[in-house]
N, C-alpha and C positions, 0 to 999 in steps of 0.2 A: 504494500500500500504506500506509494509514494507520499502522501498527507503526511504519516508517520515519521515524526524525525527522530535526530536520538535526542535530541531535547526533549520533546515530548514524553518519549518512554520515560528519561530518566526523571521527570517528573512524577508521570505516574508510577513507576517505583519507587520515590520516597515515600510520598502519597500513602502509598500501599504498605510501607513498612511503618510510617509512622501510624496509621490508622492501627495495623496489626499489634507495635509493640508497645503503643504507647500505655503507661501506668493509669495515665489520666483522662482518655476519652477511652468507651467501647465502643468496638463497633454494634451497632442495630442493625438485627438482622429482618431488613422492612418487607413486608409483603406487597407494598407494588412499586412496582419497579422504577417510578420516577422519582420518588421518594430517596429511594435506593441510591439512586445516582446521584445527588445532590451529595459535594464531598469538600466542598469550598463555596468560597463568599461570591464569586460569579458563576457558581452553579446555582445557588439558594437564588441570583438575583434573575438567574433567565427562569429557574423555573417559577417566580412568584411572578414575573410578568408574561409566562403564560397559563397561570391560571389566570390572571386579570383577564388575558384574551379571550379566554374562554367563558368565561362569563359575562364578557361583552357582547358575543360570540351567543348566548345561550344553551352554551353545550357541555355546561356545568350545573349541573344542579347547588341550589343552597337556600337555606333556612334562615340564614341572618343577610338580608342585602343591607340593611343601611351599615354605617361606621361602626357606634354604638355598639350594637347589635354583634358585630362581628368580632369586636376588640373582647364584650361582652364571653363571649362564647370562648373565645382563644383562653381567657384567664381562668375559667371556670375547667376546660378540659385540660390545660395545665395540671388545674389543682387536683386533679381525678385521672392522670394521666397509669397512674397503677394499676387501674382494674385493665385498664385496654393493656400493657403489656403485660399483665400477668394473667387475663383470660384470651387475648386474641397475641399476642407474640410468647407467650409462656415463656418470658423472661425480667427480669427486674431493671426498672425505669436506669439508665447510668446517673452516675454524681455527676457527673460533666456532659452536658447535651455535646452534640455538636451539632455542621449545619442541618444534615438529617433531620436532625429531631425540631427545629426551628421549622424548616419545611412542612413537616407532617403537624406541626400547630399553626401554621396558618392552612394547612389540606383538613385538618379535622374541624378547624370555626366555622368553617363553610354550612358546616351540616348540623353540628354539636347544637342540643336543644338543653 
């Protein structure tokens, strides 16, 4: 794949090893995939401006549209965030989020009642 340089890789192999060994972030093992992929501060930011599109878009469903409502809901499924990794990821919430877990609190306000 010509795209591929070695700078690239050897990004994504720090990447990959600091995620791996780090003491202080774990990894979250997300069940959907774009979630998943959010691994830095310019993945968190494309993929919050494509759920924006998609919501402009109508091809996101959501329960909280106004600000309020939304910010509402993000603080609330923060604060309850246990039950969903420990019934639907049957793993314990990390001490240290990382962007992953930033992403999937602004994917779960969407909906969170």
């Amino acid at each position: 794949m010509p795209w591929i340089t070695k700078d690239y890789l050897h990004t994504k192999q720090i990447r990959t090893l600091a995620r791996t060994y780090s003491s202080k972030v774990r990894v979250v093992n997300w069940q959907d995939p774009e979630i998943a992929a959010v691994e830095s501060r310019e993945d968190l930011a494309r993929y919050l401006m494509s759920l924006a599109a998609r919501l402009r878009e109508d091809n996101l469903p959501t329960e909280n549209p106004s600000t309020d409502a939304f910010i509402d809901a993000a603080g609330r499924w923060t604060k309850s965030m246990d039950g969903f990794f420990s019934n639907v990821l049957k793993e314990p919430v990390p001490d240290s989020p990382d962007w992953s877990t930033v992403a999937a609190i602004f994917r779960a306000a969407l909906v969170y009642e």
